[in-house]
DODOKE-441402 format. One line per 5 residues: number of its first residue (from 1); their letters; for each residue x negated, z negated, y of N, C-alpha, C, O. Coordinates in nm, 3 decimals, m for minus. Each point is the difference from the previous one (the first is absolute). Layout:
N
NUM = a = X:Z:Y:X:Z:Y:X:Z:Y:X:Z:Y | ... $
This chain:
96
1 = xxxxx = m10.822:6.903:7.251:0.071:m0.106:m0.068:m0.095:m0.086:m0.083:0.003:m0.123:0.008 | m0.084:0.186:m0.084:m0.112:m0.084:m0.058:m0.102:m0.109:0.073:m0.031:m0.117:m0.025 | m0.012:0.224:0.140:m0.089:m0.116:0.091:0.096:m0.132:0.066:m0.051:m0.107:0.032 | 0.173:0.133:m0.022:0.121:m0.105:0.049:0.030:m0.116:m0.128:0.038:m0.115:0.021 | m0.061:0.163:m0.132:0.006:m0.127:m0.091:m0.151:m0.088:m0.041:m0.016:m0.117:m0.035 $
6 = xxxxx = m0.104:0.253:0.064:m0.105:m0.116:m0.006:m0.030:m0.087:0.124:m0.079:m0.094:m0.014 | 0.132:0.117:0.132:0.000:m0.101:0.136:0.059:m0.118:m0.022:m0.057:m0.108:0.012 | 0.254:0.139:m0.069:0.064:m0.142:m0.060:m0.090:m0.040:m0.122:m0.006:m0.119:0.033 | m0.036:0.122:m0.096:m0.054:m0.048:m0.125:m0.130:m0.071:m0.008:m0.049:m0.055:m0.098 | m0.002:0.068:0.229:m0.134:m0.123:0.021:0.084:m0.043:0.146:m0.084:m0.039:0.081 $
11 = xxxxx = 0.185:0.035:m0.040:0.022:m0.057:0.106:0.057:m0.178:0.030:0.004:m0.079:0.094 | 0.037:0.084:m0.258:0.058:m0.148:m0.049:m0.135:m0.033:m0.028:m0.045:m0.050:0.103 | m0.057:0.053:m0.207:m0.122:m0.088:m0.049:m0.058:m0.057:0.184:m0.014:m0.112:0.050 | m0.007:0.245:0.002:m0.057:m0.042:0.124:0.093:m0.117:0.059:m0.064:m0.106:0.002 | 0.155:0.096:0.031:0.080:m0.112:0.052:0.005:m0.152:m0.049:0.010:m0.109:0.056 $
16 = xxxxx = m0.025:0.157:m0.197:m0.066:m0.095:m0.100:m0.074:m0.077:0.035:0.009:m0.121:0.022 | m0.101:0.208:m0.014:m0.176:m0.075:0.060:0.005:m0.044:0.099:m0.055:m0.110:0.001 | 0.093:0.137:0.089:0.045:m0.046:0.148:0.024:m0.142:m0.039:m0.079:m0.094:m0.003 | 0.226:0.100:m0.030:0.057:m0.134:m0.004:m0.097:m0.123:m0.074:m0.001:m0.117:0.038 | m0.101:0.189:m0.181:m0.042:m0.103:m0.063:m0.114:m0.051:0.140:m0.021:m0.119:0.021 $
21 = xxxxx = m0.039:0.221:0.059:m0.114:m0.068:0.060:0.039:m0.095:0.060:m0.034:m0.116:m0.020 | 0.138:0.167:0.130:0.075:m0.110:0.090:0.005:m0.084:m0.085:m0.087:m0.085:0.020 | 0.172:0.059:m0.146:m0.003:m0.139:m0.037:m0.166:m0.093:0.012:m0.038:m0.103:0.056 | m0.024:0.208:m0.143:m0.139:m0.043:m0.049:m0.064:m0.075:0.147:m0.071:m0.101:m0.002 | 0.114:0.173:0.126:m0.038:m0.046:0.139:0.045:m0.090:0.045:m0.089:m0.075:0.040 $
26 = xxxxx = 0.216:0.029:m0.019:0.062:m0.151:0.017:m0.038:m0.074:m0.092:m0.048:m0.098:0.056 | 0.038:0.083:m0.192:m0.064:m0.100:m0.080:m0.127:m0.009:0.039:m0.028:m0.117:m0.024 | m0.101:0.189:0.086:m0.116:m0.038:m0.008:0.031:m0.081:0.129:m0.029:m0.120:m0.002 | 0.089:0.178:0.122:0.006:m0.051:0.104:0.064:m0.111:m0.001:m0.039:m0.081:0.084 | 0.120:0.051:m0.148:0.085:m0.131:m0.001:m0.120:m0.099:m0.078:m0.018:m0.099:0.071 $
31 = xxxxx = m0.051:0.095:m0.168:m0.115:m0.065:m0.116:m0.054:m0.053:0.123:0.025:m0.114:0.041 | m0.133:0.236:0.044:m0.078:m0.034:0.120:0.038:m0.083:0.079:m0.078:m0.083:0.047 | 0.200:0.085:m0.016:0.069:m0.084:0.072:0.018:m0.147:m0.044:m0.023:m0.090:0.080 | 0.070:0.059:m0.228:0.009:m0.125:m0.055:m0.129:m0.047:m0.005:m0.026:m0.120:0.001 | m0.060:0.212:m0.007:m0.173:m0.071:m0.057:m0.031:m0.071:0.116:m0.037:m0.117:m0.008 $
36 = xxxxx = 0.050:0.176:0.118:m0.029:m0.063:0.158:0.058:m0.134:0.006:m0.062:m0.101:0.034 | 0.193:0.106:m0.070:0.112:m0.107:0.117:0.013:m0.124:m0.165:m0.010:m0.121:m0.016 | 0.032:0.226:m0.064:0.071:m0.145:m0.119:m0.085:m0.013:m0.131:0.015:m0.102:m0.066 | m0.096:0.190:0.027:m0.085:m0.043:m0.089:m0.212:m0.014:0.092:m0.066:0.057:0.087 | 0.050:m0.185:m0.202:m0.147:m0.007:0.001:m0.113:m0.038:m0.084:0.034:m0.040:m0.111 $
41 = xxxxx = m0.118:0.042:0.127:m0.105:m0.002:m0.120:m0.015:m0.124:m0.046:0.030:m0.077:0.091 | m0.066:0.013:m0.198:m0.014:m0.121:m0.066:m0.093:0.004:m0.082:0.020:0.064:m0.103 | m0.143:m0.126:0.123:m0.133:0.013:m0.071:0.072:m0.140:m0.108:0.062:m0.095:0.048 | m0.085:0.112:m0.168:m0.001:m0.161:m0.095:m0.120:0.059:m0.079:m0.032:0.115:m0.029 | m0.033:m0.260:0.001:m0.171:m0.014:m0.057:0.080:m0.058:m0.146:0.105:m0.063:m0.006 $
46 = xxxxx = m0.191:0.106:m0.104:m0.015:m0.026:m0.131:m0.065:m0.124:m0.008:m0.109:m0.018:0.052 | 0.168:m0.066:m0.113:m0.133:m0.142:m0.028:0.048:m0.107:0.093:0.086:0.011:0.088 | m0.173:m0.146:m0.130:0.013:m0.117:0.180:m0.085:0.058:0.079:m0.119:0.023:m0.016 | 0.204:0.004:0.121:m0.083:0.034:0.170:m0.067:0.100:0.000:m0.090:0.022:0.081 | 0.126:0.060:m0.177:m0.067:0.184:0.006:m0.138:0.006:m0.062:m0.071:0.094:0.036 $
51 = xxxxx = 0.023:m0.183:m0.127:m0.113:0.000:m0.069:m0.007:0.060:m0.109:m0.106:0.015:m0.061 | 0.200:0.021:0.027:0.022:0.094:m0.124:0.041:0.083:0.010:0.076:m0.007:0.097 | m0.072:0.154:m0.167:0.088:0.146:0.004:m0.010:0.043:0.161:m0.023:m0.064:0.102 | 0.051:0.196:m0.127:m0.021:0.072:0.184:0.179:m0.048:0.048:0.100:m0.055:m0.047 | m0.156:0.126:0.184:0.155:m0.022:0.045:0.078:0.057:m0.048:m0.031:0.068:m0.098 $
56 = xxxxx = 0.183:m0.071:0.148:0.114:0.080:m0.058:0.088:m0.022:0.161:0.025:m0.107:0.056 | 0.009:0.251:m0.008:0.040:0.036:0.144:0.140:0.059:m0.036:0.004:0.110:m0.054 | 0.107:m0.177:0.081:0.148:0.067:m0.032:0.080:0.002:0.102:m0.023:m0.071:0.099 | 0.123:0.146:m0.106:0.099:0.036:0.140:0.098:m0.088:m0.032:0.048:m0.012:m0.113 | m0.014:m0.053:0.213:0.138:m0.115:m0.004:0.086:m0.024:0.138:m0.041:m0.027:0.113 $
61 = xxxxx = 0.170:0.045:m0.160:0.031:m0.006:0.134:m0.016:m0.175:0.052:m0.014:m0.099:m0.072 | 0.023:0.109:0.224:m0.062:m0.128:0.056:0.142:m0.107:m0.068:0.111:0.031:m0.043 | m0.188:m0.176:0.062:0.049:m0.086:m0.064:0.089:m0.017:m0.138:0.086:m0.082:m0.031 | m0.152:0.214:m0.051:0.064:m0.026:m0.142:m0.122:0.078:m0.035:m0.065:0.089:0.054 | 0.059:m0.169:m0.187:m0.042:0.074:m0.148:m0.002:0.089:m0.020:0.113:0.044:0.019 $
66 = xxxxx = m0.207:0.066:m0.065:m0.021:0.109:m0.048:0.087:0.058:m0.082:m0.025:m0.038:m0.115 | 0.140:0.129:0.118:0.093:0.093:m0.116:0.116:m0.085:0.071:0.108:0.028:m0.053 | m0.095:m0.118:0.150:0.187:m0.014:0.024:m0.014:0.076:0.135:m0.088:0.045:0.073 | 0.256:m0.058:m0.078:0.085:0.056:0.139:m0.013:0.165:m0.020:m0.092:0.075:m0.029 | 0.229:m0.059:0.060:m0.008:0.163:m0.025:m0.054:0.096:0.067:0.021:0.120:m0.022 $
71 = xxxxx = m0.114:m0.178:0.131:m0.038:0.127:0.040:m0.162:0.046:m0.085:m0.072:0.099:m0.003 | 0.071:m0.192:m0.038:m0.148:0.030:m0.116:0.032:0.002:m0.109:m0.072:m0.071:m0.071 | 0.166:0.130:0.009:0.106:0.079:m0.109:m0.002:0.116:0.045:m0.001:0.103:m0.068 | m0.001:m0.112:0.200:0.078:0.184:0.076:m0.151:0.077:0.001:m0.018:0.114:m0.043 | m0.045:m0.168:0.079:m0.158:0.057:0.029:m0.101:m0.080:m0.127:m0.117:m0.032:0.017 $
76 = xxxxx = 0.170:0.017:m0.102:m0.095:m0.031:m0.109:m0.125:0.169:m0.021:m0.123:0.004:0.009 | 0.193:0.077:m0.029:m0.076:0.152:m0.025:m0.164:0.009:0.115:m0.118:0.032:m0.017 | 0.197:m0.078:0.124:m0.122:0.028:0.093:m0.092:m0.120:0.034:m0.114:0.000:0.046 | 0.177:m0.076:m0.072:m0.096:m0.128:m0.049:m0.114:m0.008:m0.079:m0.115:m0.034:0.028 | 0.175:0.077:m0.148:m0.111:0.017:m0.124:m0.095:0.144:0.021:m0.107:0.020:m0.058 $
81 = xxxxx = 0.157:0.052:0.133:m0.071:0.094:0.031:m0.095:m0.037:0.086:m0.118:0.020:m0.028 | 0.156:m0.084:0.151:m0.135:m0.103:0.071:m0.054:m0.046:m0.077:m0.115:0.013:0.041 | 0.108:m0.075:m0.156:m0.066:m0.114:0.003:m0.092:0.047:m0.135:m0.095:m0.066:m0.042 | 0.144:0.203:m0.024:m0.051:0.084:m0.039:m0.132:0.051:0.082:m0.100:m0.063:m0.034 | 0.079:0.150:0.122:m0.066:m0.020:0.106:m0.072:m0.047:0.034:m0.107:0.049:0.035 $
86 = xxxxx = 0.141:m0.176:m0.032:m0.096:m0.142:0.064:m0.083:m0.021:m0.090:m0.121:m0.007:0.019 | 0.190:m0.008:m0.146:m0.107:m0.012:m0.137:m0.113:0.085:0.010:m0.103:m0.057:0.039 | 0.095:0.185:m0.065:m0.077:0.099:m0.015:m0.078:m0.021:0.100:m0.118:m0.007:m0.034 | 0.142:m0.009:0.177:m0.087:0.034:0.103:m0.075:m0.150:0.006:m0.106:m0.003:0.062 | 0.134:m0.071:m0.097:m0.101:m0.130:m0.060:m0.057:m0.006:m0.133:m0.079:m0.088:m0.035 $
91 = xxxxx = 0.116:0.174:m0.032:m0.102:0.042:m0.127:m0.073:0.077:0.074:m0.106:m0.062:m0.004 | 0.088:0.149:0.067:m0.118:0.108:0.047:m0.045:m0.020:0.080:m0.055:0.083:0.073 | 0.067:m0.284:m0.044:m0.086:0.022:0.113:m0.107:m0.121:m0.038:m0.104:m0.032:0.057 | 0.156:m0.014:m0.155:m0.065:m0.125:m0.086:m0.112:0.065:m0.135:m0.115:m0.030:m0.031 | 0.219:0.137:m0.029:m0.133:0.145:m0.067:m0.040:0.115:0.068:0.014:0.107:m0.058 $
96 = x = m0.075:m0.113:0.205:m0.078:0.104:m0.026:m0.040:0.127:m0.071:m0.105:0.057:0.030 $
């Protein structure tokens, strides 16, 4: 009877986890998916004609502005996490 309640008693957390990955898995897969088809990169230069300040590289979906339309509300998290990313791996490659 004892070993029968510690089986139910990690059998919910486990199901748990399940479900959070799956989620965690359609959201990356769905992100991947928007990054391809509806969002793209947008270099804008600091200064007239990029003579001043480095670049600045942001995710936008096509034909709008950077931060509208809801699907870059929905995936804001993994956005900034790219671009998180992007930062760093152009700091370490600019410092040596």
């Amino acid at each position: 009877m004892q070993q029968r309640s510690l089986v139910h008693r990690f059998a919910a957390p486990r199901a748990i986890r399940r479900s959070l990955l799956l989620v965690a898995g359609t959201y990356l897969l769905a992100y991947a998916t928007a990054r391809l088809t509806v969002f793209h990169a947008v270099e804008r230069y600091r200064g007239a004609d990029g003579k001043s300040g480095p670049r600045h590289d942001l995710i936008a979906m096509r034909d709008r502005p950077p931060g509208e339309g809801w699907p870059y509300r929905l995936f804001l998290p993994l956005i900034r996490v790219e671009d998180g990313a992007a930062r760093v791996l152009r700091d370490l490659q600019s410092n040596p």
